[in-house]
C-alpha positions in Angstrom: 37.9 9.6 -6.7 35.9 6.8 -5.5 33.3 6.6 -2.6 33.7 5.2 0.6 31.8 2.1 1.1 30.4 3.6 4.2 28.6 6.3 2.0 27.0 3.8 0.2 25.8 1.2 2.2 24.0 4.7 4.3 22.6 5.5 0.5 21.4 2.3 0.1 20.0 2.0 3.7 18.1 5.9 3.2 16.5 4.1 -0.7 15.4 1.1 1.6 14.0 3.3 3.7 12.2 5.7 1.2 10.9 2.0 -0.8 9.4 1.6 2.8 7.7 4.8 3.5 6.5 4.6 -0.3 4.9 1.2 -0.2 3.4 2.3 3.4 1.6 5.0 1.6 0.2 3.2 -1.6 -0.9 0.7 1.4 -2.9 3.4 3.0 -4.5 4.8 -0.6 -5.6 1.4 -1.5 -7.6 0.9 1.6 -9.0 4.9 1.4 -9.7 4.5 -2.4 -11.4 1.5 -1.5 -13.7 2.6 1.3 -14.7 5.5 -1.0 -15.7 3.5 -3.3 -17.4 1.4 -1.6 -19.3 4.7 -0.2 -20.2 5.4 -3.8 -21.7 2.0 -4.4 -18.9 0.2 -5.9 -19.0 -3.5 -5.3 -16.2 -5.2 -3.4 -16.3 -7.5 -7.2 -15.2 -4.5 -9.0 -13.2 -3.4 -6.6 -11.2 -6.1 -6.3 -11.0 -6.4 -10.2 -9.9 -3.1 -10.2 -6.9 -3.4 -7.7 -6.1 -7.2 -9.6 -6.6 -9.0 -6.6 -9.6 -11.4 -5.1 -12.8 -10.0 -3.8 -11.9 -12.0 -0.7 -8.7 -10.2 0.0 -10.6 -6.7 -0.4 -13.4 -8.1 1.8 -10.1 -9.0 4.1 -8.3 -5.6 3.5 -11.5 -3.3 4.4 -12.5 -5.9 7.2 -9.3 -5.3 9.1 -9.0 -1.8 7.9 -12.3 -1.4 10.3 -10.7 -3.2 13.2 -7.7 -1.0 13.3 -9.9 2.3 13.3 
């Protein structure tokens, strides 16, 4: 018995949906992890090295964090 295409392309669109939601969330923890650490004294340097990415771009991240609050 096979599976209508129909069925599948909804499965497919409900996993894009879920990758979306997910990667939403991890957006959101980054920037909270980061502004706690911060809050604890953690330079943006180590921050940044943590996360793999440039101490600009968490500069950037917390920066417009801040102007969306």
């Amino acid at each position: 018995m096979s599976v209508p295409e129909t069925d599948r392309s909804e499965f497919a669109r409900d996993l894009l949906q879920l990758a979306a939601e997910s990667y939403e969330q991890a957006q959101r923890n980054r920037v909270n992890f980061a502004k706690a650490a911060r809050r604890h004294g953690i330079t943006f340097r180590d921050i940044a090295d943590a996360y793999g990415v440039t101490e600009g771009a968490i500069r950037k991240m917390l920066r417009r964090a801040e102007d969306n609050s």
